[in-house]
N, C-alpha and C positions, 0 to 999 in steps of 0.2 A: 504493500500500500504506500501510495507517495507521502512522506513524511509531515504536507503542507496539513494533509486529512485526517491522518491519526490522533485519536484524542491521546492524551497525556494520561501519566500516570494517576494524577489526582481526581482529573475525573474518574475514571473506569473504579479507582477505590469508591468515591463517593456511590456513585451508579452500581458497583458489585455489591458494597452496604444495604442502597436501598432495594435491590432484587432479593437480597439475602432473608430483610423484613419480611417482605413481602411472603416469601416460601414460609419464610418459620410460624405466620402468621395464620397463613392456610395452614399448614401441616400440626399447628397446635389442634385441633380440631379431629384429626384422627386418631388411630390406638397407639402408632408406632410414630417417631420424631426422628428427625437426624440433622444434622450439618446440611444445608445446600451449600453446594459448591460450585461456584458458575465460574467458567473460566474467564478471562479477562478477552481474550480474543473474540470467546463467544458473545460476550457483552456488546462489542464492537460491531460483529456482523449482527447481533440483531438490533442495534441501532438503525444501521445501515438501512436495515427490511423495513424498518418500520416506519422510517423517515420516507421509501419509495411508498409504501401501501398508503400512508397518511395522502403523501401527494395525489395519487390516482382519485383515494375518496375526495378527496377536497373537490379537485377535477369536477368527478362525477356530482357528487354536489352542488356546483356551483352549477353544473348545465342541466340539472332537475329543480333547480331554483329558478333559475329564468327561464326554463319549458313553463314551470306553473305560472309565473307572472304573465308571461306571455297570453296561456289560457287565460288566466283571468280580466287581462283586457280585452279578449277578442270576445268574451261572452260576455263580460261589461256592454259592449258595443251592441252586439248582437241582441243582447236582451234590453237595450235603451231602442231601438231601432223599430223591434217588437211593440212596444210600450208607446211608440209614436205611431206607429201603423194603427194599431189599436182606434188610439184620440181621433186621429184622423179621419177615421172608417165611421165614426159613431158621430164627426160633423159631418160631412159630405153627407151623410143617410139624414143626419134632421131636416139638411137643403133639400134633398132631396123627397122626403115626406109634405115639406111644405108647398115644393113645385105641385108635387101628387095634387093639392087639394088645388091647387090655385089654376091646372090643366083639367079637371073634374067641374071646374064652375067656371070654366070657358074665359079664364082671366089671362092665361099665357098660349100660346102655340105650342100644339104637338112636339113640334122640333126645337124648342126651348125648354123644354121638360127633358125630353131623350137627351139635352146633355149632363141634364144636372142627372140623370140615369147613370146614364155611363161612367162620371164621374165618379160615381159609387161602387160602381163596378172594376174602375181602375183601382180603386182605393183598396176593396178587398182583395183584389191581385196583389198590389203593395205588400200588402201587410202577409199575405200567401208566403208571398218570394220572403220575408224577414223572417218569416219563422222557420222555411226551410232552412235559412242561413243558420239561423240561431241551432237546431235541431245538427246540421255537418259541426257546426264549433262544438257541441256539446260532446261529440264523436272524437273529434281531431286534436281540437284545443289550437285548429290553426284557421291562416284568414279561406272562406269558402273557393272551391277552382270551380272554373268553367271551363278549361280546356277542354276539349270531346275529348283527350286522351287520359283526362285523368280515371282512375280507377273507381269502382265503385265502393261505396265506406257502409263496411259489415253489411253487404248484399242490396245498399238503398242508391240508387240513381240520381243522385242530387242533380248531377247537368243536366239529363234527359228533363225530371220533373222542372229546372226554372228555365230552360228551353221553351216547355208546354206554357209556362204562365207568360212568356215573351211573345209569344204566336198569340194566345189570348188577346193581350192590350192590342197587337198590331189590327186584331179583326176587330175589335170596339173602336179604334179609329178610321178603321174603313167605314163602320155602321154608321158613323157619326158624318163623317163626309159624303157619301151618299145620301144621305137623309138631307146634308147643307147641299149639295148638286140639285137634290130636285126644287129647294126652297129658290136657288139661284136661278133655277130654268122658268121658273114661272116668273120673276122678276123681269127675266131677258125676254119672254115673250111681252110682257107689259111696257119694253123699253125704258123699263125704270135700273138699270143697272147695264153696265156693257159687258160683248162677250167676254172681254177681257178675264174677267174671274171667272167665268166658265172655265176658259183656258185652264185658269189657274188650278182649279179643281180637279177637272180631270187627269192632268199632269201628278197631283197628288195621289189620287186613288190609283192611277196605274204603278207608282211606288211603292203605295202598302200594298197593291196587290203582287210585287215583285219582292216583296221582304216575305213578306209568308211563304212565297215558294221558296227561296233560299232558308229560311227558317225550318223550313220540312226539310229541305236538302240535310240539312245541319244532323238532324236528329236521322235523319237515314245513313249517314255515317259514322254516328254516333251511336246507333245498331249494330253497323256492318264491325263498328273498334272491339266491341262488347262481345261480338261473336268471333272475334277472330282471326275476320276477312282482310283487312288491313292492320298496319303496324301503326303505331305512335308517330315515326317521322312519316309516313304517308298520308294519314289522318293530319298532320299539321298543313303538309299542302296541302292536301284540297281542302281544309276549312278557310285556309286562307283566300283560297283564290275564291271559293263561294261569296265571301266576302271581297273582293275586289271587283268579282263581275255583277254584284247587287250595287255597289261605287260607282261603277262603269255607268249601269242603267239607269241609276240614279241624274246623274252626270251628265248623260245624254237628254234626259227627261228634260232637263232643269234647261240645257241649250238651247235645246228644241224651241221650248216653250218662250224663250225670252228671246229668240231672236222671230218669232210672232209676232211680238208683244213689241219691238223695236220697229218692224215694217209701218204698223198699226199709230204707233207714236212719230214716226215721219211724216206720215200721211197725214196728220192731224200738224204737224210743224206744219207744213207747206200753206196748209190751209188758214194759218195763222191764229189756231186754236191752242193751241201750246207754245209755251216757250222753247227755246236749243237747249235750257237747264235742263230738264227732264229728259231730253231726250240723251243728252251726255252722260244724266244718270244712270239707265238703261243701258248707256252703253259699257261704262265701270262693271255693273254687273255682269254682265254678259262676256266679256274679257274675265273677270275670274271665276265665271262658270266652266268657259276653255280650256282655263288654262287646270282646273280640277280636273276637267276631261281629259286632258291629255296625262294627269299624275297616272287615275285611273286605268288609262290605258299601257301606259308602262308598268304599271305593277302588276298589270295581268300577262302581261308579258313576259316580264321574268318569272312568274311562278311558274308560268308554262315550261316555261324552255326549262325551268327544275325536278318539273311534274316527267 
């Protein structure tokens, strides 16, 4: 042993003393006594041992100390979350009780009721999606995945299940916009409104109608991870790219629509019904709906050429 390390003599006497107590202390206690005798060297190397095992526990100690803290803020969170979902659900439902009476004695529209509806309907989604979160943390003790590759926790499908509650809210927005598409279409036929927001709507409904399919896409590969059929890195690209080509369509939608809506706003310059202001506005917009377009279209580009 290198001489820097070796304890001295004085110790190992103190230290061979106090182990010596120690034996004679227990061994007073049975029929027969003796002398322990601990060697000096032996003292040494079970220093050594115990100074290594001390270390490891400490170690392990310290990272089962900060697992539990960790747990406990993430269910902190998760059960503060819960607790707001709750509040929430049980205002949105009084609005919505009152629209009930106030749509029943002919005081509001149909389609001004249907959103204080859906609103409620979001709300209890909300509050769905928090308690499955809450429900994985109480599991994990960590923050919830959504990756499609992550694994299922003790046989329960947490991504598939807030997948389904994702699909939910995007079909109560579709309800809800179609319900406003036909209030706008009877406006447009009274020439009290321009097509203009027609445009606008239908540009929307065919986006939620393009997130649902991608949203089913999602959880059919999120099947195919579950059974088997694909691997973890293969599952990461095509999740990705499902999600690029929903950007893409997105993107395009959104071009489409504004450079309509920019023809329609010339036409109206010329005629000396608008100002160039507006119509420069329109155009700012429409240069970085483009240039989104083209991100889009690169990014589905290289996932391909990975795919």
């Amino acid at each position: 042993m290198n001489e820097m390390y070796e304890p001295d003599n004085q110790f190992l006497e103190r230290l061979e003393w106090q182990l010596s107590s120690e034996y004679r202390r227990a061994n007073s206690l049975k029929t027969s006594s003796g002398k322990v005798a601990v060697p000096r060297m032996g003292v040494a190397l079970s220093l050594v041992l115990g100074l290594l095992v001390t270390g490891v526990a400490v170690t392990k100690a310290a990272d089962y100390i900060r697992d539990s803290w960790r747990k406990k803020i993430e269910l902190a969170r998760a059960e503060t979350e819960v607790k707001l979902g709750k509040a929430h659900l049980e205002s949105v439902k009084a609005v919505e009780s009152k629209a009930e009476l106030r749509v029943s004695s002919g005081l509001i529209r149909e389609d001004e009721y249907l959103i204080m509806k859906l609103a409620a309907e979001r709300a209890d989604l909300d509050l769905k999606r928090s308690q499955l979160n809450l429900d994985e943390v109480k599991i994990t003790g960590e923050v919830p995945r959504n990756e499609l590759y992550a694994p299922k926790v003790r046989g329960r499908d947490f991504v598939s299940e807030r997948l389904k509650i994702e699909k939910k809210e995007v079909e109560l927005n579709l309800e809800q916009l179609r319900s406003h598409r036909t209030r706008i279409q009877q406006l447009t036929k009274e020439n009290l409104v321009s097509k203009q927001g027609l445009d606008l709507i239908q540009a929307d409904i065919a986006g939620q109608d393009m997130m649902i399919k991608k949203i089913q896409e999602r959880l059919d590969l999120r099947k195919s991870f579950l059974s088997g059929e694909v691997t973890a890195q293969e599952i990461e690209i095509k999740g990705r790219l499902i999600a690029a080509e929903r950007n893409l369509h997105l993107a395009q939608t959104r071009v489409d629509t504004l450079k309509q809506q920019l023809v329609r706003l010339k036409d109206l310059e010329t005629q000396g019904k608008i100002s160039s202001l507006e119509v420069k506005v329109l155009q700012y917009g429409l240069d970085a709906a483009q240039a989104e377009l083209k991100l889009a279209v690169l990014e589905k580009d290289v996932l391909k050429a990975i795919k």
